[in-house]
C-alpha positions in Angstrom: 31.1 -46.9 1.4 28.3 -49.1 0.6 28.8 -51.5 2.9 29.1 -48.8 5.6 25.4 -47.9 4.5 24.4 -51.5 4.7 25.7 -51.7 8.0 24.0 -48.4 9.1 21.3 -49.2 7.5 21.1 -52.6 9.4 21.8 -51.2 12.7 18.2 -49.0 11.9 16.5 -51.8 11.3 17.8 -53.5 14.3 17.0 -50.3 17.1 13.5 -50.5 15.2 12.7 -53.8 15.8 13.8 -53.8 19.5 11.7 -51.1 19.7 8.9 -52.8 18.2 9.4 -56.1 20.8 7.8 -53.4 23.6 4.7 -53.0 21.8 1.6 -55.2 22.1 -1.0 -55.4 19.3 -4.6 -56.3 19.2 -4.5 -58.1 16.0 -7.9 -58.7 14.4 -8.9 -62.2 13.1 -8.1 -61.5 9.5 -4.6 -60.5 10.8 -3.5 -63.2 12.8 -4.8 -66.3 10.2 -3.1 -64.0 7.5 -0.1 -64.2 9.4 0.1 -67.9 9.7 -1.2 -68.1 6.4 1.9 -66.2 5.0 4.7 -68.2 7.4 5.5 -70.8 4.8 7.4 -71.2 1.5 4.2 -71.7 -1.3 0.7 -71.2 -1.8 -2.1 -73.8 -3.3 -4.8 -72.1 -5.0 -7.4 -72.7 -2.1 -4.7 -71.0 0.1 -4.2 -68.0 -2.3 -8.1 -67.6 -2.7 -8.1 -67.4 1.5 -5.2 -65.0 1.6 -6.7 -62.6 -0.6 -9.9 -62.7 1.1 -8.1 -62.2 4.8 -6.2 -59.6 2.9 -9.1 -57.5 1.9 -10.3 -57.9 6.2 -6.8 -56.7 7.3 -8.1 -53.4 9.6 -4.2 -52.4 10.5 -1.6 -53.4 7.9 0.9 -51.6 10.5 0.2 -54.1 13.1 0.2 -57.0 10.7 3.9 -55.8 10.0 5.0 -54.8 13.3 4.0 -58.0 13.6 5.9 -60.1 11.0 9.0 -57.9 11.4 9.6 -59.0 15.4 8.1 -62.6 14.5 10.8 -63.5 11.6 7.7 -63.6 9.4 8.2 -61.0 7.1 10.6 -62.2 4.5 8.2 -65.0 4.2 5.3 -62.9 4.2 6.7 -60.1 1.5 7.9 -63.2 -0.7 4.1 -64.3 -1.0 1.8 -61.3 -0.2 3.8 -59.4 -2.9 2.6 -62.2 -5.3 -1.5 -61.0 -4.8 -3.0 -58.7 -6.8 -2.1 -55.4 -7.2 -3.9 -53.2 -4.6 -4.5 -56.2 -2.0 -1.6 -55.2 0.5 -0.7 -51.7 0.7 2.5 -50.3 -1.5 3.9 -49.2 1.3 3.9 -52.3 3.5 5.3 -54.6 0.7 8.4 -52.0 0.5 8.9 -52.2 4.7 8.9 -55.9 4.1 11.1 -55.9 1.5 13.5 -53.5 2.9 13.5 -56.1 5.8 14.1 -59.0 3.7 17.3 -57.2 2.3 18.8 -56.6 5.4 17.9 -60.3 6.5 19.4 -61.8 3.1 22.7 -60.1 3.8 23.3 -60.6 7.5 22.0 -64.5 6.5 24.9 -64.8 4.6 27.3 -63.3 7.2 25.8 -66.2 9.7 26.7 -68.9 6.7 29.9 -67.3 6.7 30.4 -67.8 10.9 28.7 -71.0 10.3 31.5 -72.4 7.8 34.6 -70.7 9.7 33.6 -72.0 13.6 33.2 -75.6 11.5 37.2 -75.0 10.2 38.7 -73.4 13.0 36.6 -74.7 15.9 35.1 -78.7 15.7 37.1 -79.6 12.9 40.5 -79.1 14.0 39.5 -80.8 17.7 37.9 -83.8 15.8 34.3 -83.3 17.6 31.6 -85.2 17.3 29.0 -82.5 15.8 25.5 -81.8 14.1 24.0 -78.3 13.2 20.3 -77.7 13.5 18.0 -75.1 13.0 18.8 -71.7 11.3 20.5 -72.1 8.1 21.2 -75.7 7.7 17.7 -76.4 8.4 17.1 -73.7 5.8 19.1 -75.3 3.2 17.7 -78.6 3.7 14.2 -78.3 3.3 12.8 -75.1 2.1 12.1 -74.1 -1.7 13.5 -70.6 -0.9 16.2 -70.7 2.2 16.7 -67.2 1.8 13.1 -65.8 2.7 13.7 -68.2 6.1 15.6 -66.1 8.7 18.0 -66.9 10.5 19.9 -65.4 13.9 22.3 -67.8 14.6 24.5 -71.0 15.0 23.4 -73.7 16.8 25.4 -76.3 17.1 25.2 -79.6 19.6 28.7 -81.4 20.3 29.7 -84.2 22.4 29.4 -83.4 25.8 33.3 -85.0 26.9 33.8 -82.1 24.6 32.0 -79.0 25.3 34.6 -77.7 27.2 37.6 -78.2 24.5 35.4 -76.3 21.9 34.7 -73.6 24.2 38.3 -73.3 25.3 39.5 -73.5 21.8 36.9 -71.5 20.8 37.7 -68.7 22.9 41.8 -69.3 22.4 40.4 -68.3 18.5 38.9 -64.8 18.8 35.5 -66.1 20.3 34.2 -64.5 23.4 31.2 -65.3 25.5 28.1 -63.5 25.8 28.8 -62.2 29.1 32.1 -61.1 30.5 34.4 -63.4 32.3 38.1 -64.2 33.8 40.5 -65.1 31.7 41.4 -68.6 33.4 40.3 -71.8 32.5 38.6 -72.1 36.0 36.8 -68.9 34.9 35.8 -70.7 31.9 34.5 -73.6 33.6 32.6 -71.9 36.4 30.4 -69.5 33.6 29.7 -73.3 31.9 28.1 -74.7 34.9 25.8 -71.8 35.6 24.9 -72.4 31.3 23.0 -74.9 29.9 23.8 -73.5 26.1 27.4 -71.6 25.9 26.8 -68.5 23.7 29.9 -67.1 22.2 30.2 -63.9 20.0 32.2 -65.0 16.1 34.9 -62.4 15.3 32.3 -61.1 12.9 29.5 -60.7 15.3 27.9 -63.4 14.9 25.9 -65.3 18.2 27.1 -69.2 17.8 25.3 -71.3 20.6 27.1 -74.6 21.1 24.8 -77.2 23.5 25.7 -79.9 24.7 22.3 -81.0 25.1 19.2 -80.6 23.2 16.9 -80.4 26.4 17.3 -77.8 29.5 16.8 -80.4 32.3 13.9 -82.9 31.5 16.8 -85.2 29.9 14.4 -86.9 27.6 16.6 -86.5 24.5 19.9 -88.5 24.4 22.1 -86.4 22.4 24.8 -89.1 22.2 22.5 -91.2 20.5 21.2 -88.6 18.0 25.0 -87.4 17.1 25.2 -91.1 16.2 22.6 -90.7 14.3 23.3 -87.3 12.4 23.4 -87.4 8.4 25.6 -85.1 6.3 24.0 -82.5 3.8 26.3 -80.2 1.2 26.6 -76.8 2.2 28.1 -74.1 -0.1 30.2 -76.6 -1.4 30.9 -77.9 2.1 29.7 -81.4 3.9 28.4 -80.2 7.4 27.1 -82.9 10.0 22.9 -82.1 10.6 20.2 -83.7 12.9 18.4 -86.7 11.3 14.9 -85.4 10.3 12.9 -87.3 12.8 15.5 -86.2 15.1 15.1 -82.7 13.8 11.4 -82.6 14.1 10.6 -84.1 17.5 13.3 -81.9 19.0 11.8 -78.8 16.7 8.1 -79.5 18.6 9.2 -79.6 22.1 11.6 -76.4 21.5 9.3 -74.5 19.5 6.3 -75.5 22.1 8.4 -74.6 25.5 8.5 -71.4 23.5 4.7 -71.1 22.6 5.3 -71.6 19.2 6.3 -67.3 19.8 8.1 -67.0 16.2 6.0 -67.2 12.5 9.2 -68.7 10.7 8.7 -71.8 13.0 5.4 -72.2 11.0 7.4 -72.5 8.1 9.9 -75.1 9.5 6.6 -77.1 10.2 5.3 -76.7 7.0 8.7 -77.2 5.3 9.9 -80.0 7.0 6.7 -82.2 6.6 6.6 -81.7 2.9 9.3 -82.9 2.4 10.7 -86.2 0.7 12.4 -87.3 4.2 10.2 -86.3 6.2 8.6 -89.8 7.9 5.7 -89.6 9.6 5.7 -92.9 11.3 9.0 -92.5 12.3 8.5 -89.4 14.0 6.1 -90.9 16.1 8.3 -94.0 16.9 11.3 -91.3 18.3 8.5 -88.9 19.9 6.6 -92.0 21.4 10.3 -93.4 22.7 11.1 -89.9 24.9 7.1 -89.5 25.6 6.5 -86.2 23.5 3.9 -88.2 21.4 1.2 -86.0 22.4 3.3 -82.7 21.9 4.0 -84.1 17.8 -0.2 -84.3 17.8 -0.6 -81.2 19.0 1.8 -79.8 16.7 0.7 -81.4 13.7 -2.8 -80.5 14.3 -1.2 -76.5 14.7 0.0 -77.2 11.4 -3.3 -77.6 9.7 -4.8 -74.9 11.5 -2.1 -72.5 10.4 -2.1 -73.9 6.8 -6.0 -73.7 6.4 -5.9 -70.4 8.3 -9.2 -72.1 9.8 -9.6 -72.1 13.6 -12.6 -71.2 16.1 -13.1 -67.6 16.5 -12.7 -67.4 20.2 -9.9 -69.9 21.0 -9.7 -72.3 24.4 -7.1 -73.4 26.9 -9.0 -76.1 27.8 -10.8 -77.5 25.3 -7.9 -79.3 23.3 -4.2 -79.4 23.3 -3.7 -78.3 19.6 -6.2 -74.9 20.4 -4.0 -74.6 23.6 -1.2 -74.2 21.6 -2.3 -71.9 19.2 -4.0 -69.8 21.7 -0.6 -69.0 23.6 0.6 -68.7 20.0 -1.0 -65.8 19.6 -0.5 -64.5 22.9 2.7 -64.1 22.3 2.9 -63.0 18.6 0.8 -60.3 19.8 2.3 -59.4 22.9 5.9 -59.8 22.1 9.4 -61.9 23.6 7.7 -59.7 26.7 5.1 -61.9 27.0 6.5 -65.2 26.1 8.5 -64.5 29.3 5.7 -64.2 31.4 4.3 -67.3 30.4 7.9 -69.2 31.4 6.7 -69.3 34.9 3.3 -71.3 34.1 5.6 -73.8 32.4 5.5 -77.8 33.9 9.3 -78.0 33.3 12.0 -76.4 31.3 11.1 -78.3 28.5 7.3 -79.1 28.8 5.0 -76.0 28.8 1.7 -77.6 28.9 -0.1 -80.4 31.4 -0.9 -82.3 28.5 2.4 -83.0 27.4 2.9 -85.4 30.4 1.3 -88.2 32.3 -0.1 -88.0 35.6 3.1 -89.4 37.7 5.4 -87.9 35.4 3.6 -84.3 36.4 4.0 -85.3 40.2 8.1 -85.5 39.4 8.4 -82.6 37.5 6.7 -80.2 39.8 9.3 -82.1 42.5 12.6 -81.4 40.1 10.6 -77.6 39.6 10.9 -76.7 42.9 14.2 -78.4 43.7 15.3 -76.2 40.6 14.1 -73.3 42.3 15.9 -73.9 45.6 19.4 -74.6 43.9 18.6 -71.2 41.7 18.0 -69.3 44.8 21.1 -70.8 46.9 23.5 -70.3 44.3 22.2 -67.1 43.9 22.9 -66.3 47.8 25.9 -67.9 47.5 27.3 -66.3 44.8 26.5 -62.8 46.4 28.3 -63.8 49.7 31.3 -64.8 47.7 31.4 -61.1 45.7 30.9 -59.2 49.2 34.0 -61.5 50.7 36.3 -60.7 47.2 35.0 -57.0 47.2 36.8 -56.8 51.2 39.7 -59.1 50.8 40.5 -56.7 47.4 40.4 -54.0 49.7 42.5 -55.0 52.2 39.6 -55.6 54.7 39.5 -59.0 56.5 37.2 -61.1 58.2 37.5 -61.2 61.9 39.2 -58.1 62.1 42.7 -59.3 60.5 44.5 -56.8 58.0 46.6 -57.6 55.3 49.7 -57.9 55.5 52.2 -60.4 56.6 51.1 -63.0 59.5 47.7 -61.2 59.6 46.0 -63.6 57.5 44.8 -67.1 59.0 46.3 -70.2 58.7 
């Protein structure tokens, strides 16, 4: 019976959120420097001194937490707001974000559990070349508490010569794909080509994404050459395969930017990662320099220090430097919700760069070629497909083209 109510009282929590991700909110400054403030793992002193000061500012507490909640910021936030002094955050707020960090403790554990089995039933048994990243094994890695870093679910990049065995298997073991399809291995293979990450549901529930690449088109990452470089880390008394951490963090900064930096516990990743012991500043920029996202690691390290200072001009600019850029359409869309992270998609140089600055002049002149080119294969496959579903829908009901009927010589040769 208890963990009926968990479960019930998870699925409340999880129609509230999705009802939250419609709202936009007008954060004032104290809100939205508090937020960024709060998405990491510790405070300094100075940092404490300028939370309780944006603390006392904070003009809607709801919105801050509306906020946090849809953001992936609140089990961060509670775990350090809660630590002020008594009277600077509402009683009431601290108890919604604690109530939150529950249910994210327990459904984090469910995703280790998915985590583990997919590794035994699913990569292991093929003998895969594999590395997990983000989510919990990033979690585990480098944060003081992994538990206050939410997770949602498994990603996982395999060899490419093998994407198709671990999907098959995968599916042959109780795994099925995010969207319906036939039960053939042609089926299989035709919903792979129109994906560039193959989502599948675990037994339990759990959303495992398996790539095959760690880019959606640009190809500036070669993900054979980082699986060769993966390291091992021990996991619940398990050794899982993970990305190097330069790896990790140059792949983390052009994700996280494509995305507008759009979630607070990717602030905490940031922070995380580059205070850690392996974390190797000049070798990140050797990797990002090598696949030309040097100025998109600037731009994130200088988001970095605005969000750890909480310090930033009051009105922010597009145009006036990369790093502002950043954290202006980081707002945008902590503010306005996934909703508006996907209207900012279409203002995107690529599928993998968001912003002019992360690209040179003649590599801007081939990506808006490869944009458009995109476009047209989108929209022919999307005719195509629609032609093919009209023919099935009249050959399943026994009407032909060319006004032959089913039966037996009526078809043509």
């Amino acid at each position: 019976m208890a963990g009926q109510g968990v479960h019930s009282s998870m699925l409340r929590q999880g129609s509230a959120v999705a009802a939250m991700a419609m709202e936009i909110h007008r954060l004032d400054q104290a809100s939205r420097r508090l937020l960024l403030l709060s998405a990491r793992g510790d405070w300094n002193d100075a940092q404490r001194a300028r939370a309780l000061q944006l603390a006392a500012a904070v003009s809607d507490w709801d919105a801050f937490c509306d906020v946090a909640i849809r953001s992936f910021g609140a089990c961060l936030a509670y775990r350090l707001l809660s630590t002020l002094d008594a009277g600077s955050v509402p009683p009431a707020i601290l108890e919604r974000m604690q109530q939150v960090s529950r249910m994210v403790a327990v459904r984090s554990l469910q995703i280790e559990g998915a985590m583990l089995d997919f590794t035994s039933g699913c990569l292991e048994p093929l003998g895969v070349r594999h590395a997990f990243f983000k989510g919990a094994s990033l979690a585990h890695r480098y944060h003081s508490a992994p538990a206050a870093r939410p997770s949602r679910d498994v990603d996982v990049l395999v060899d490419q010569s093998m994407a198709f065995a671990v999907v098959r298997h995968a599916r042959q073991a109780g795994y099925t794909p995010v969207r319906p399809i036939g039960p053939g291995d042609r089926d299989l293979a035709r919903w792979m080509k129109q994906e560039t990450v193959y989502g599948m549901h675990s037994p339990n529930g759990v959303l495992i994404e398996i790539h095959h690449s760690l880019d959606h088109g640009d190809g500036v990452l070669d993900s054979h050459k980082i699986l060769g470089r993966a390291e091992r880390i021990e996991f619940r008394g398990r050794s899982l395969p993970v990305l190097r951490t330069a790896d990790l963090f140059v792949y983390m900064c052009m994700h996280h930017t494509r995305h507008f930096w759009s979630h607070l516990h990717w602030y905490a990743d940031l922070d995380a990662i580059t205070a850690h012991p392996l974390f190797d500043l000049a070798e990140v920029r050797e990797v990002a320099a090598g696949v030309r996202l040097g100025s998109t690691i600037e731009a994130c390290l200088q988001l970095h220090e605005f969000a750890r200072s909480a310090d930033w001009p009051e009105t922010l600019s597009l145009e006036r430097t990369a790093s502002e850029a950043l954290l202006a359409r980081s707002v945008e869309c902590l503010e306005g919700g996934p909703a508006r992270e996907v209207e900012l998609r279409a203002t995107r140089l690529s599928p993998d760069r968001a912003f002019a600055w992360q690209s040179s002049l003649s590599e801007r002149a081939v990506l808006f070629v490869q944009r458009v080119r995109r476009r047209l294969v989108k929209q022919f496959r999307r005719i195509t497909t629609g032609i093919a579903r009209r023919m099935r829908a009249r050959l399943k009901g026994g009407v032909y083209p060319h006004g032959d009927s089913g039966g037996s010589g009526g078809g043509r040769a």
